[in-house]
N, C-alpha and C positions, 0 to 999 in steps of 0.2 A: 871052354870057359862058361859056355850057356849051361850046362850042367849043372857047373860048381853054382852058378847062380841060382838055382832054384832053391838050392839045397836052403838059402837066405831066408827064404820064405815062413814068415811066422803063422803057426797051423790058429785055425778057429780055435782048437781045444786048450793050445796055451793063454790064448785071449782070456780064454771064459773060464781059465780058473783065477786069473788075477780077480775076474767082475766078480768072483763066486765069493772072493775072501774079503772084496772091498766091499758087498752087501752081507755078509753074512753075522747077524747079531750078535756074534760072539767073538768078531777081532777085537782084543782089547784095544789095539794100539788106535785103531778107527774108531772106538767109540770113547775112548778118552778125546781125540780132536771133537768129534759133534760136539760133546761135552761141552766146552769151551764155546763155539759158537751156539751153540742153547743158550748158556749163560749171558750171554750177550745180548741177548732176546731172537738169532733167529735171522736168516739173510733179508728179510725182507727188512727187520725191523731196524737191522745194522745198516742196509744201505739208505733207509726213512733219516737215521741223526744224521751218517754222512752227510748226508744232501745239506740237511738243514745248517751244518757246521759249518762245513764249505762255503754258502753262501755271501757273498761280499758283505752286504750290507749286515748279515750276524758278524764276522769277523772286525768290522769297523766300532757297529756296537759295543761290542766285548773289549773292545780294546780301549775305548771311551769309558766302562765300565770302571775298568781295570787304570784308568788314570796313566794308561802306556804315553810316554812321550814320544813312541814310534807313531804315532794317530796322524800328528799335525804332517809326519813324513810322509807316510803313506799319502794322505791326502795329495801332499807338493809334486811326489809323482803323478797323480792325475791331474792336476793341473796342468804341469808339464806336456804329459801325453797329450788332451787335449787340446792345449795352447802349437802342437806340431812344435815342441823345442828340440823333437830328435831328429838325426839326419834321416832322410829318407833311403831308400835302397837305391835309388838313379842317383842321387849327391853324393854318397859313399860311391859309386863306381867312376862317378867324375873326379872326384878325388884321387882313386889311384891311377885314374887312365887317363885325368887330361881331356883332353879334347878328344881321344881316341873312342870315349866313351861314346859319343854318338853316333858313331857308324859300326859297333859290335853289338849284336846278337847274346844272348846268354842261354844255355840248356838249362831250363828248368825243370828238368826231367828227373835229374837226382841229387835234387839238392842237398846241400851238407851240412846238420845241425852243427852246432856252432855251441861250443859245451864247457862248461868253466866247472872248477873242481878245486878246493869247497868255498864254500858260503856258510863260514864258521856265523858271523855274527849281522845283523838286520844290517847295522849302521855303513856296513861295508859295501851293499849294494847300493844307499845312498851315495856315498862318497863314486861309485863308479857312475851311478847317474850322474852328477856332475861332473867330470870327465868327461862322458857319454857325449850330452850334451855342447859343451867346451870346445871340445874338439872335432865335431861331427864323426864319432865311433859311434861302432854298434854295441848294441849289449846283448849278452849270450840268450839262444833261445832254450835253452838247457840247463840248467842248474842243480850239482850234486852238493848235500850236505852232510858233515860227517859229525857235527857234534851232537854230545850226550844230551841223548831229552829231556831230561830228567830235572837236567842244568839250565835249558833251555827255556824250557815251559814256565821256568818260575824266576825270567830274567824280563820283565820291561815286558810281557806281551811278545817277544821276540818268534815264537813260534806262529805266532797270531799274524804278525806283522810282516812273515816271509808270503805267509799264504795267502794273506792279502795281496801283497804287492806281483806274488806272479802272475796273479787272476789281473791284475793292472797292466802288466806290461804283455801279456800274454806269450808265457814261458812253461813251460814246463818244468817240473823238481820232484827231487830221491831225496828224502831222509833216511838218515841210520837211527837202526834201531838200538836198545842198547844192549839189547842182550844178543851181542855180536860174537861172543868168545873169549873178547880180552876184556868180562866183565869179572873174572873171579870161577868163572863155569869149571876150568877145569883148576883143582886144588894144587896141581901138580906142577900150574907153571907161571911163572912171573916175570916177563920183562925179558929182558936180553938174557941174564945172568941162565936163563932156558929155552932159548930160542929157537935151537933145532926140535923142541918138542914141539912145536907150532907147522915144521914141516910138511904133517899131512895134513894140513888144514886148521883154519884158524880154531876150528872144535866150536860144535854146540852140544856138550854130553847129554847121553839121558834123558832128563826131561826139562833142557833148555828149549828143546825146538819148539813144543808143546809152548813154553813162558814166553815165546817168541811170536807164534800165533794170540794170543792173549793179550800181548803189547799192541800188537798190529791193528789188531782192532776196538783196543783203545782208543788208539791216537785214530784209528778210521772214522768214530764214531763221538769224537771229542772234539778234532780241531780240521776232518775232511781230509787229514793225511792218506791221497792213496797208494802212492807209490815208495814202496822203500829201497835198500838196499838188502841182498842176500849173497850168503857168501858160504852156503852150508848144502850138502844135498836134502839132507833132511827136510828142510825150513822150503827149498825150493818144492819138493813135492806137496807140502803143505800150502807153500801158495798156489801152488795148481787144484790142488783138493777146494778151495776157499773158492773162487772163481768155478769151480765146475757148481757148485752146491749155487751159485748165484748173487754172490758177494763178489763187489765190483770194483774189489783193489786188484792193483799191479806191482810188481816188480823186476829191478832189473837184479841181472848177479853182475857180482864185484868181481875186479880182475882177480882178486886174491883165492877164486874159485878155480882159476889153472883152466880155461878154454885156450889151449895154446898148439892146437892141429884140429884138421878138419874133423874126425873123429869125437875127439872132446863136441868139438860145435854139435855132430848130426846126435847125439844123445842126447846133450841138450836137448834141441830141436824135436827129438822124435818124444822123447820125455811133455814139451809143449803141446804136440801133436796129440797124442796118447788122450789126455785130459783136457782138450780142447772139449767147448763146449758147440752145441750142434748147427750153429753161426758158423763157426773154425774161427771165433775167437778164444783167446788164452790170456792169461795174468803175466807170461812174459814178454815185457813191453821191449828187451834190449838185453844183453849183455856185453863186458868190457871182456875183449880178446887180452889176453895176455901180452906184457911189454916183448915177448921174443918171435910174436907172428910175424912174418913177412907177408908182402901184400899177394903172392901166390896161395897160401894159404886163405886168405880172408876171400880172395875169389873165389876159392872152392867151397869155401862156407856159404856164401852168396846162391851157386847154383843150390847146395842142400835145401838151405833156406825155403827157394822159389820151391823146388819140386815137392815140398810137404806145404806150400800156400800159407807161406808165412811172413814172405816177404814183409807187406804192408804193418805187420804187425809188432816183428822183433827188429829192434834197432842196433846194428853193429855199433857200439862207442868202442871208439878206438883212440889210444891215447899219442897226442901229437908231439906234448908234453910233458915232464914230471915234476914232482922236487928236488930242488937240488940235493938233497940228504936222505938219506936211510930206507931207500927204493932200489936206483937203478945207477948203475955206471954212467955217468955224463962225460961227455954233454949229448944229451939222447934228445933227439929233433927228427920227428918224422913227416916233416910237412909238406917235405919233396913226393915221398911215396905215399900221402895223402893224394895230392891233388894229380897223382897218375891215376888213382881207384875210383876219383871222384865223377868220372865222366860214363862210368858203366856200371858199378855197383851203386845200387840201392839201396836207401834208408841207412844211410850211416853215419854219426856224429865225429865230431873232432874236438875229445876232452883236452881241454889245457888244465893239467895239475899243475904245470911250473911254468913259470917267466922263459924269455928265451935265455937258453944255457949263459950264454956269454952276459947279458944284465944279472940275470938272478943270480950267479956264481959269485958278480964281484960285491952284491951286499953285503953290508956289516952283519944282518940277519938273513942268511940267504932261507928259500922254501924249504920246507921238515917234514916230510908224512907224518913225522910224532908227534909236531904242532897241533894236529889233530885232537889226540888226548890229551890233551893240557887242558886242566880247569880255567873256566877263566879269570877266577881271583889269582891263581899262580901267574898268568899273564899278566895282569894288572901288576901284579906283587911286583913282576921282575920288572917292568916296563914296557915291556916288547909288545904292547896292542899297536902302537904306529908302524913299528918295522912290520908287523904281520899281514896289516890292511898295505903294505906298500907290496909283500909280497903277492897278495889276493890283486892288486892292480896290477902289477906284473904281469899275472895271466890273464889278466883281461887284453893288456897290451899284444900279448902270444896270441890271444883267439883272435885279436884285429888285423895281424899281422897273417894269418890263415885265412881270413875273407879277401885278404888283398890280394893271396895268393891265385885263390879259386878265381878270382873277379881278373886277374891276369890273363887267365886260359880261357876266358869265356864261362866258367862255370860260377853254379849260385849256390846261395845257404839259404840256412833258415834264421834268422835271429828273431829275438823279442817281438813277434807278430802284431803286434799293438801300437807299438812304439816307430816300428821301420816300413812304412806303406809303400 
């Protein structure tokens, strides 16, 4: 077998011709990308707006600007915060354990982000802060969003008003971009009625990937957006290209990218590696393992992980929960074989996309992944914006019900670091 091993060995001379063709002034397909960030003004000058977007008090401004009635919210959350109106991390453990609480230890060693999926609209993380609050729950230290920017940007400050408020609670967030595949990209497919044409991949043709890079740092350099969602090879090499060049956005890939054996994972990973910059940091901050991994697998992805020094970097989301509709066979609950991985694997979150099966199943609206793409005048239209935010509390209630889990066994999360001292 030592043999066969050598044989694995990638020669300098295959190295230096990838470097030959990624410096060489005549790959088109490399100099249409610079292109684009030229256009931009250039990484230093794209991470100068970031910065300056990003910043709280422009984000407050602008939304005062802007007559957003999200202002007076945003604000109520710092009040909040600093007034200590949320539970702390010892109060949340007295709560599920009692008295038991103060004579248990917790491993803080590999704590468990705590990850809610999605955060279609501003007003809905109000409504869980109240909740939050209420009930002495946590609020997720992770937050994934799936709607259209486009819709977003030009609704109340709404975009304004998330990125403000994470930097308030101190959380972390993925925006989708919208030129994700199911934008029109490929002419050939629409909806269910061609569904299997979506099989290998949600598709970004052509010269989506490129309108994709261009979007990115848009929003990078407009509203301090740095992290999105990818769900393309394409678009993932391009955010490795983006970050090698010194531009300091991130993202993670979507489960719908198919990481579903260790294999998928170490290409990944070696893809991270590859174009890691000379730190050994990289733009891939996480990807969602596929709904059919078992936790043997995700261990084995864990050792890859460490042995390319990536641990600290890339984040396992793995999902605990879903929707009840047009994803996965329910009732799919993984929170048992969570909190077996949670005491030795590293840096791993626990998305809730659904309520727990047996609540969310029996709503009049149960959770929809298709929810997702729905306008939100057509939700308005139809009424369903109360049934949606009950579904969105639902998984807030799923991610509380997984702290209690971990907080069971002795083990910790991460939540809203601002919020839970």
């Amino acid at each position: 077998m030592s043999d066969l091993r050598q044989r694995l060995a990638i020669s300098e001379a295959h190295l230096r011709r990838i470097n030959d063709y990624l410096l060489d002034p005549g790959s088109e397909v490399i100099n249409e990308f610079l292109a684009i960030v030229e256009k931009h003004g250039g990484p230093d000058e794209i991470n100068r707006k970031a910065t300056e977007a990003r910043r709280l008090p422009s984000l407050l401004e602008r939304l005062g600007a802007a007559g957003s009635p999200y202002l007076a919210e945003v604000e109520w959350l710092i009040e909040q915060r600093d007034g200590g109106a949320f539970c702390t991390v010892e109060a949340f453990r007295r709560k599920v354990l009692g008295d038991r609480a103060a004579g248990m230890s917790f491993d803080e060693t590999n704590a468990v982000t705590l990850e809610i999926s999605a955060l279609q609209f501003f007003p809905w993380l109000i409504a869980e802060a109240k909740q939050a609050i209420e009930n002495g729950e946590l609020m997720p230290g992770r937050y994934i969003r799936v709607r259209n920017m486009a819709e977003q940007t030009a609704d109340n400050g709404d975009t304004l008003a998330v990125a403000a408020a994470m930097q308030v609670i101190g959380a972390s967030y993925v925006e989708t971009l919208d030129t994700k595949g199911t934008d029109g990209s490929n002419i050939h497919l629409g909806g269910p009625a061609t569904i299997t044409g979506y099989f290998g991949g949600v598709g970004q043709p052509n010269d989506h990937a490129l309108q994709w890079v261009d979007e990115f740092l848009g929003y990078y350099t407009e509203y301090g957006v740095r992290q999105v969602l990818n769900i393309n090879p394409g678009t993932v090499l391009l955010g490795y290209l983006l970050h090698k060049l010194g531009i300091d956005i991130e993202f993670k890939i979507s489960v719908f990218m198919g990481n579903d054996n260790p294999y998928a994972a170490m290409w990944t990973l070696i893809g991270a590696q590859l174009f890691a910059r000379e730190d050994g940091s990289t733009s891939l901050i996480g990807f969602n393992w596929a709904n059919s991994v078992d936790n043997a697998t995700i261990e084995k992805g864990a050792t890859i992980r460490s042995a390319l020094g990536l641990e600290a970097n890339v984040r396992f989301e793995h999902h605990i929960t879903e929707t009840q509709k047009s994803i996965v066979i329910q009732p799919y609950d993984r929170t048992e074989e969570l909190v077996e991985l949670a005491d030795h694997v590293a840096n791993i979150s626990a998305k809730h996309e659904g309520g727990k099966p047996e609540i969310d199943g029996g709503r009049e609206h149960p959770s929809d992944i298709l929810d997702y793409f729905t306008p939100k005048s057509d939700i308005e239209a139809g009424g369903l914006m109360s049934a949606m935010e009950r579904n969105y509390l639902d998984k807030h209630d799923a991610l509380n019900r997984t702290a209690a889990a971990l907080t069971e066994k002795g083990l910790s999360f991460i939540a809203a670091q601002n919020l839970h001292k």
